[in-house]
C-alpha positions in Angstrom: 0.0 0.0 0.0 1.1 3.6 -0.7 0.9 6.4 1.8 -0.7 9.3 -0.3 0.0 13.4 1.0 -3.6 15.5 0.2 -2.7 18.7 0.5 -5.7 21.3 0.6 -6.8 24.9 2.1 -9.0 24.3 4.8 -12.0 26.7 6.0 -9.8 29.0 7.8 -7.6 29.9 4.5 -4.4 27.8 5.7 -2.9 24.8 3.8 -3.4 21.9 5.2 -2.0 17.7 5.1 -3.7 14.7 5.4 -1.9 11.7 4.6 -4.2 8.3 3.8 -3.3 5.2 2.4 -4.5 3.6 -0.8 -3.4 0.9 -3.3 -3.1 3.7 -6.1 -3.3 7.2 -6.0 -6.8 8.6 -5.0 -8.7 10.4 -7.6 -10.1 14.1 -6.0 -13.5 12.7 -5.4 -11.9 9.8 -3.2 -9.5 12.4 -1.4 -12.5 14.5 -0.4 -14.7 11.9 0.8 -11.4 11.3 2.8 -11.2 14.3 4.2 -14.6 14.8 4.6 -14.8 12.0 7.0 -11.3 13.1 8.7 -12.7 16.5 9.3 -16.6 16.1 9.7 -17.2 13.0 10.6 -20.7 13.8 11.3 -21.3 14.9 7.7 -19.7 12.3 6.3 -22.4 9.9 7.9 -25.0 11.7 7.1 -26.6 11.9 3.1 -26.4 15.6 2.9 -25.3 15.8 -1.1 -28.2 16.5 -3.1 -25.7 16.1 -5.9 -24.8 12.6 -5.9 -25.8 11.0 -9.3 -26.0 14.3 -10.5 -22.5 16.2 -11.4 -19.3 15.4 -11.9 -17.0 15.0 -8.2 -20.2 16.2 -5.7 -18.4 15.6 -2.8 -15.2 17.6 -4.0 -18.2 20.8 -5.5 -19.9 20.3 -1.9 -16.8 21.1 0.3 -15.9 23.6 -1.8 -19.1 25.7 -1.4 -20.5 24.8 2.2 -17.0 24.2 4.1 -14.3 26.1 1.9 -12.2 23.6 1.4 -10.4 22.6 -1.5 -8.4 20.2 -2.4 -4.1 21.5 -3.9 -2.4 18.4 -4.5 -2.6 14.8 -4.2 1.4 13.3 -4.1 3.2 9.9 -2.7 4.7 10.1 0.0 8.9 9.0 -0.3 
């Protein structure tokens, strides 16, 4: 398994890591449902995406507008 370094601005404006570990390298929409779950769990269990099935990455569109966050950089870790 590879250890994968997100890096992304967070809701307060500052970069921010997460590292997780996948087989091969997330694609965004895996890193933000990720993240989500790192930094809200409570969203993450809840269905709150009235986007799913309907556009392109909803989770990644969804932090973006209701928690700020997006998502820089997805890189191995050496």
């Amino acid at each position: 398994m590879q250890t994968w370094k997100v890096l992304f601005v967070d809701d307060h404006g500052v970069q921010s890591v997460e590292q997780f570990t996948c087989e091969q390298k997330p694609s965004l929409e895996d890193a933000a449902q990720m993240i989500r779950a790192k930094l809200l769990p409570v969203a993450a269990e809840l269905n709150l995406n009235d986007l799913e099935g309907r556009i392109a990455e909803p989770t990644v569109k969804s932090l973006k507008t209701q928690n700020s966050i997006q998502i820089l950089s997805i890189t191995p870790v050496a």
